[in-house]
N, C-alpha and C positions, 0 to 999 in steps of 0.2 A: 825577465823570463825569456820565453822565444826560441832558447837553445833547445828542448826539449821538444819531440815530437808530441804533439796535440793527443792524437789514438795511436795506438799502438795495438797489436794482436798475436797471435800464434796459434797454430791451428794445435789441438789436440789428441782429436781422430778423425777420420775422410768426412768433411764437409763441416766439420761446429769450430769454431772459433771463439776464445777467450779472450775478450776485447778490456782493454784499458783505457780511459776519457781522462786526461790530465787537464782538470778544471783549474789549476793554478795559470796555463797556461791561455785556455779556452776562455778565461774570465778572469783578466790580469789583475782586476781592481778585487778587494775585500767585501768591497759593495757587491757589486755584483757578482761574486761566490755566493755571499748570504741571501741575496735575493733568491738565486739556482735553489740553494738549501730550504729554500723558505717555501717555493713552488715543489719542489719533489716528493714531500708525501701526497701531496691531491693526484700528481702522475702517477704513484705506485698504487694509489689506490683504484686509479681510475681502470683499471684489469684483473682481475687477478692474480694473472699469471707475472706481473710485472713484479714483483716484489723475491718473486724467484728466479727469475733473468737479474735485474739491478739489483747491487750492493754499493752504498755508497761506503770507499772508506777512507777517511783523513779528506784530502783534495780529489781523490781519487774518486771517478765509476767506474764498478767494475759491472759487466756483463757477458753476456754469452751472444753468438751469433750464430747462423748459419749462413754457407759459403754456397751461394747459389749457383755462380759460375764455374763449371769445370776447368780443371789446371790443366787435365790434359785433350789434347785436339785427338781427333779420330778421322775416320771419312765420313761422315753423317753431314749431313747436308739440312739448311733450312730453307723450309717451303714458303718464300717470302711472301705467296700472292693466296696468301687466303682465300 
């Protein structure tokens, strides 16, 4: 493997992101895919909301993000002294 980037993303509309986890890569071995596999319903179950962000399919997780940091700069300034 290795050739293949790890995550990968693309934004969709201003700030959410459709995110890709290539576990072929992120967990080379077959063992440790099936362990991942083996742990992932107790994580989706462990929220509610997870099982509607994560889709696992094939190798693949798929999920959704949001893009916390702004792409574009302005003049605004941060008040760094609390």
């Amino acid at each position: 493997m290795g050739k293949h980037k790890i995550l990968t993303y693309h934004q969709t509309k201003p700030g959410i992101l459709e995110c890709t986890l290539n576990l072929l890569d992120l967990y080379p071995t077959k063992d440790e895919r099936n362990k991942f596999k083996t742990r992932l319903p107790q994580f989706l179950d462990s929220d509610p909301h997870n099982r509607m962000i994560y889709q696992l399919k094939g190798d693949q997780l798929l999920f959704r993000s949001e893009q916390l940091i702004p792409q574009k700069k302005d003049r605004k300034t941060v008040d760094r002294h609390f």
